[in-house]
Structure formats: C-alpha cells, structure tokens
ZAZATI-879054 format. One record per residue (C-alpha): residue number from 1; residue in one letter; x, y, z. Coordinates in nm, 2 decimals. Each point is the difference from the previous one (the first is absolute). Layout:
# residues N
(rec NUM; "A"; (X; Y; Z)) ...
This chain:
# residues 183
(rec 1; "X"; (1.94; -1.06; 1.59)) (rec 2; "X"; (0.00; -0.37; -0.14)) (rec 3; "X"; (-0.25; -0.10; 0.27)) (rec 4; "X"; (-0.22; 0.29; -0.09)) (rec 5; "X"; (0.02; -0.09; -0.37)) (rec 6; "X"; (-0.14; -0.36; 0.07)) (rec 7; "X"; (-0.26; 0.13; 0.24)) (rec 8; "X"; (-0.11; 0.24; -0.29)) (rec 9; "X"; (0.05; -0.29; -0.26)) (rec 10; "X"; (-0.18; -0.30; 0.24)) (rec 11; "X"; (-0.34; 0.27; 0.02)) (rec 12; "X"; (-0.01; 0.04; -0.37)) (rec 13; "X"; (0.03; -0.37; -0.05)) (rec 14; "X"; (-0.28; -0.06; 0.28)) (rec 15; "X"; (-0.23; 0.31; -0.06)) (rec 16; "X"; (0.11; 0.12; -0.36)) (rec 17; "X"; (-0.34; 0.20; 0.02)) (rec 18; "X"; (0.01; 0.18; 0.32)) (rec 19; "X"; (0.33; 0.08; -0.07)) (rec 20; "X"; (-0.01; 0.14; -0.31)) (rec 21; "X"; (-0.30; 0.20; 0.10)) (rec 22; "X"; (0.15; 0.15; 0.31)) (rec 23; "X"; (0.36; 0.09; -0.24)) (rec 24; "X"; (-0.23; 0.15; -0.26)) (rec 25; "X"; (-0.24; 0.19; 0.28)) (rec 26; "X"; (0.32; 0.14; 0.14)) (rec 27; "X"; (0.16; 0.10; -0.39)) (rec 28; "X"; (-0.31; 0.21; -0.04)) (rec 29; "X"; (0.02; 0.16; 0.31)) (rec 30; "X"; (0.36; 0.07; -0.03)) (rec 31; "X"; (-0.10; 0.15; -0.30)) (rec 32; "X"; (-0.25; 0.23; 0.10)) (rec 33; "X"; (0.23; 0.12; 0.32)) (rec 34; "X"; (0.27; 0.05; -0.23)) (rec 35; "X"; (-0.24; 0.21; -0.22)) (rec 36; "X"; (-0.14; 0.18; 0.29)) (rec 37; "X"; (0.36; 0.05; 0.15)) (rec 38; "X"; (0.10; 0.14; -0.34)) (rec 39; "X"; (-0.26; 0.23; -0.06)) (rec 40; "X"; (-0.10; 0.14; 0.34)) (rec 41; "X"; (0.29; 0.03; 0.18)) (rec 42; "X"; (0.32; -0.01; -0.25)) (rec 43; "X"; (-0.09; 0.15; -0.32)) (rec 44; "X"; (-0.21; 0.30; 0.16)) (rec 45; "X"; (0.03; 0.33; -0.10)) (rec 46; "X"; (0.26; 0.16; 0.17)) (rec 47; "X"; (-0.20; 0.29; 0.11)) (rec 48; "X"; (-0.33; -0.16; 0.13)) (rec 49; "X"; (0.06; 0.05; 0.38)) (rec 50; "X"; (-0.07; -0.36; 0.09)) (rec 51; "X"; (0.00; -0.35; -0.15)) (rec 52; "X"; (-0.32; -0.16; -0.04)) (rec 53; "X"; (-0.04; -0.34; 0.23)) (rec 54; "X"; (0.00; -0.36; -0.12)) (rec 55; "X"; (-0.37; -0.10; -0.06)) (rec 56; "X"; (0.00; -0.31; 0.16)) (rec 57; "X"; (-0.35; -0.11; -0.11)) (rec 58; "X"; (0.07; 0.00; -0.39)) (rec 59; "X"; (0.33; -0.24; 0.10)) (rec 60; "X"; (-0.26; -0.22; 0.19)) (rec 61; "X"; (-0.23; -0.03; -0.33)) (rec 62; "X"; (0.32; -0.08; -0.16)) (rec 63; "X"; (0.05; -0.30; 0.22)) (rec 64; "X"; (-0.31; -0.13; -0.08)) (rec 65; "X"; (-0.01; 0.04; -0.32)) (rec 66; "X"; (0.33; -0.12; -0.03)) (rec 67; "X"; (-0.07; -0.31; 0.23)) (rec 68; "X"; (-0.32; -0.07; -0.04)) (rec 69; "X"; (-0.06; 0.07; -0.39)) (rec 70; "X"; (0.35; -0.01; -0.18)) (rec 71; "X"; (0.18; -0.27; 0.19)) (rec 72; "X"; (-0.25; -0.26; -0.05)) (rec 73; "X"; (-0.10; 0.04; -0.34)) (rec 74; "X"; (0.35; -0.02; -0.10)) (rec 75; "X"; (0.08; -0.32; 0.19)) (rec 76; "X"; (-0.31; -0.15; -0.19)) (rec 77; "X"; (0.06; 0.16; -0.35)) (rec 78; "X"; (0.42; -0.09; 0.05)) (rec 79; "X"; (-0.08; -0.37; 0.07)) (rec 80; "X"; (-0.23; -0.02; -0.25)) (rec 81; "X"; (0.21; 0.12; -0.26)) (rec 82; "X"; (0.32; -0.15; 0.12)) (rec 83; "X"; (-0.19; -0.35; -0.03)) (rec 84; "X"; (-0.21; 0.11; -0.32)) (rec 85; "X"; (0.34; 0.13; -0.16)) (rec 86; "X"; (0.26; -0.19; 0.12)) (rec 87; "X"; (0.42; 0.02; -0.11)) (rec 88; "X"; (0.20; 0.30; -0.15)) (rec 89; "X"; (-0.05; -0.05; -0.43)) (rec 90; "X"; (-0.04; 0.32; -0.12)) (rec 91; "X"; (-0.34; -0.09; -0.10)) (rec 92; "X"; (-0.10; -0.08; 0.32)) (rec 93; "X"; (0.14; 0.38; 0.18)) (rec 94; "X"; (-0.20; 0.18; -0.32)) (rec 95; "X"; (-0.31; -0.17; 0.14)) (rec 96; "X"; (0.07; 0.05; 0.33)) (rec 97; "X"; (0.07; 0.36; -0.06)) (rec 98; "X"; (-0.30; 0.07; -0.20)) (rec 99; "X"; (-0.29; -0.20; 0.21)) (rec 100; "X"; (0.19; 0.23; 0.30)) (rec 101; "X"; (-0.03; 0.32; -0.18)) (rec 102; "X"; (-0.33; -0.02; -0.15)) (rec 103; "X"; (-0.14; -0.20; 0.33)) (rec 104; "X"; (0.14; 0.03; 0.25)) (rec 105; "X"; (0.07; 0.37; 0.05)) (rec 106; "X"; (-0.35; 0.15; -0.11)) (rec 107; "X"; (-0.13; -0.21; 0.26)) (rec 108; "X"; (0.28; 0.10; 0.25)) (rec 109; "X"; (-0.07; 0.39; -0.11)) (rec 110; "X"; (-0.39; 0.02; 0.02)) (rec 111; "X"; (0.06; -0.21; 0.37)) (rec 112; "X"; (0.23; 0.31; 0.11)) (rec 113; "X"; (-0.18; 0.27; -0.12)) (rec 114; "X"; (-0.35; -0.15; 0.10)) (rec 115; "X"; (0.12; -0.17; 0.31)) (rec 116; "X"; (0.17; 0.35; 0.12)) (rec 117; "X"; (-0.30; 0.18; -0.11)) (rec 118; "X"; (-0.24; -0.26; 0.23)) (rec 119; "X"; (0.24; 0.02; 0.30)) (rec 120; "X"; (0.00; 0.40; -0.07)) (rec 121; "X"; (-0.38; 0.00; -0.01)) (rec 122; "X"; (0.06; 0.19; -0.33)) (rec 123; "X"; (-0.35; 0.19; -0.15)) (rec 124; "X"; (0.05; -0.18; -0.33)) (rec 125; "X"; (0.21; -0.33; 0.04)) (rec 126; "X"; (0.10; 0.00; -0.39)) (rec 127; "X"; (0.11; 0.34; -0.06)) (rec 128; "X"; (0.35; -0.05; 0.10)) (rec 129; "X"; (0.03; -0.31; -0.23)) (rec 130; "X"; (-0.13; 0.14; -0.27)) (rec 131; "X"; (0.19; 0.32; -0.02)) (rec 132; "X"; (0.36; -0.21; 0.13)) (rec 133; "X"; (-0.08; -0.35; -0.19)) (rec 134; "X"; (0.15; 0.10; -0.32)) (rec 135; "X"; (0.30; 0.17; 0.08)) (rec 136; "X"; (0.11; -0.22; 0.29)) (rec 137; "X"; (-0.04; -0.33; -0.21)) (rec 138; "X"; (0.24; 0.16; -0.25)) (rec 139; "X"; (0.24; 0.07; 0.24)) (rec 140; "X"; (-0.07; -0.38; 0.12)) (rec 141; "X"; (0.11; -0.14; -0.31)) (rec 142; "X"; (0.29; 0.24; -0.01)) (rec 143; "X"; (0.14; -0.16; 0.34)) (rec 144; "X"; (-0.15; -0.31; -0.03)) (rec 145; "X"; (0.07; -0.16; -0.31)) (rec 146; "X"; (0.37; 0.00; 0.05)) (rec 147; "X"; (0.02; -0.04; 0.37)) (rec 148; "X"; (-0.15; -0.30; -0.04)) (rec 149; "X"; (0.18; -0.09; -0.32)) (rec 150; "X"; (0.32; 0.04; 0.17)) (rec 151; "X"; (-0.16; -0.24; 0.28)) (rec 152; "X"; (-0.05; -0.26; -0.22)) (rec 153; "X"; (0.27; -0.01; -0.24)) (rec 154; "X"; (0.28; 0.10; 0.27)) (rec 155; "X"; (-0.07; 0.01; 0.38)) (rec 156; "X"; (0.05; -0.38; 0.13)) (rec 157; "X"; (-0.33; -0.11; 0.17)) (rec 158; "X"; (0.22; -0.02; 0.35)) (rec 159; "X"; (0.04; 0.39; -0.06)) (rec 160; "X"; (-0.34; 0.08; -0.18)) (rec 161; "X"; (-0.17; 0.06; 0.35)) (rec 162; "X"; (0.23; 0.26; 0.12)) (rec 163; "X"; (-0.01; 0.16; -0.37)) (rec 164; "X"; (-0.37; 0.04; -0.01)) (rec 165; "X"; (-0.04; 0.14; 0.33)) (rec 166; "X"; (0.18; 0.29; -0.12)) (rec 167; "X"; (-0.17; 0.00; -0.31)) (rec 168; "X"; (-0.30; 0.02; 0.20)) (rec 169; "X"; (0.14; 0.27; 0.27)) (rec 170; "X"; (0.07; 0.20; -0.31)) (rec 171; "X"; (-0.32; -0.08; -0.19)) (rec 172; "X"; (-0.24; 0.11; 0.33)) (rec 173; "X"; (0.24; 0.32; 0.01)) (rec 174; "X"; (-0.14; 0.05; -0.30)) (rec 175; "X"; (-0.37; -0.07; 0.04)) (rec 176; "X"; (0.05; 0.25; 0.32)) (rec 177; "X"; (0.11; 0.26; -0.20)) (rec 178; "X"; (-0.30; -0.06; -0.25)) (rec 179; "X"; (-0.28; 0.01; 0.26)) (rec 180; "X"; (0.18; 0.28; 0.15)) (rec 181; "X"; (-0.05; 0.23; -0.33)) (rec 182; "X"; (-0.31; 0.22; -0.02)) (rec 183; "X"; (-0.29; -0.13; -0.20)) 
C-alpha cells in the first residue's frame, strides 16, 4: 500500500493535470453509475417485471464532460485562485468562497447542462439550463459554501485532496440526480 501511495503521489507531483482530470473524469462517472445503479436496478418498483439496463452512453457523456470540461477548468480556476488568494485569514476564505459561488459554479452549471445537451444532440441546447439553473445553484450554495468552509478552516491541506473528492463524488450525485428530473 505505501509503494502505491507514492506512485499515486510521484504522478500528481509530475502530471498534477492529467491526474486530476482522470480522478475527476472517473468521480463523475462514478456518479452517474451509482445514479443509474440506484434508479434502474435498486430502487425499482417492485412490481415492474424487469429492471431497466444501465445506459452506458449517458455514463460516457459523463466522462467527458467530467474529463474534458470540469477537470480542467477547475485545475485553472483552483490555481488561479489559490495564487490570487493565498493563506487561511478569514478574509481571505470569504473571498474565496464568494468569487467560487458566484463564478465559478454558474459557469460549471451552464457547462453541464449545455455540454450534456451538445453531446445528447438535444433540440434546444438551453432549455435544460434554463428550467434547472435556478434551483440547482441554490442547492450549490447549500452544499458548497460549507463544504468548502469546512475545507479551509479545518481539513489540513495533506487531507484536503481526499476531502474534496468526496465532496465532489457527492456533489456530481447530485447534479445526476438534477439532470435526471423531468423538465
């Protein structure tokens, strides 16, 4: 286990960016299975005579939205904001917090709606964004806020890693379930 841990620590140092987009690719797509798993095949009514199969497709978008879309503009906006914004002063984490919310995550939304909508070939690429926007980004700050919060007044930066990948696993749990609901 030790040798794994410095493999996994030796490609972060070497290719933070890879790295952190293949982690972030696979949250989302762990997400969306879990979703899928939840919905189709566990949480079915108990008299429909068969489960409904895992739509493999839609976890595929996920990965590159999740990859290709998410990962990368949060590397940028993280180290840009981490070197913008540096120490723990509770000035400092109120700015942090509040360029994230009101930045950061309308971007990150209209990219997931849009960008699934694209990859979906979607009739109108905006409707699902305009109907989810609202209610998801109050939900965002809901989680949000003191997730990160806690990371920044709490978790030790050896730990803070760990701690925001399952922020984020629980965060794209919830974006599944809000692209899941009917428009």
């Amino acid at each position: 286990m030790s040798r794994l841990l410095k493999a996994a620590s030796k490609l972060f140092q070497k290719h933070p960016f890879l790295t952190n987009s293949g982690i972030y690719g696979c949250l989302y797509v762990g997400a969306e299975y879990c979703q899928q798993l939840l919905s189709k095949k566990i949480l079915v009514h108990r008299f429909e005579a068969e489960k409904n199969e895992i739509d493999y497709p839609t976890i595929g978008r996920y990965a590159v939205v999740g990859t290709l879309a998410y990962a990368p503009s949060l590397y940028m906006w993280y180290k840009w904001l981490d070197g913008r914004y540096p120490g723990t002063l509770h000035r400092t984490i109120v700015k942090k917090l509040i360029l994230d919310q009101c930045i950061l995550t309308p971007y990150l939304l209209c990219v997931f709606y849009v960008g699934l909508a694209l990859l979906e070939s979607a009739d109108n690429k905006f409707e699902e964004l305009r109907l989810k926007f609202l209610p998801t980004f109050k939900v965002s700050c809901m989680f949000w806020l003191p997730a990160q919060t806690f990371n920044f007044l709490i978790i030790p930066p050896r730990f803070r890693v760990i701690y925001m990948g399952v922020c984020g696993f629980m965060w794209a749990n919830v974006l599944c379930w809000f692209k899941r609901q009917p428009q």
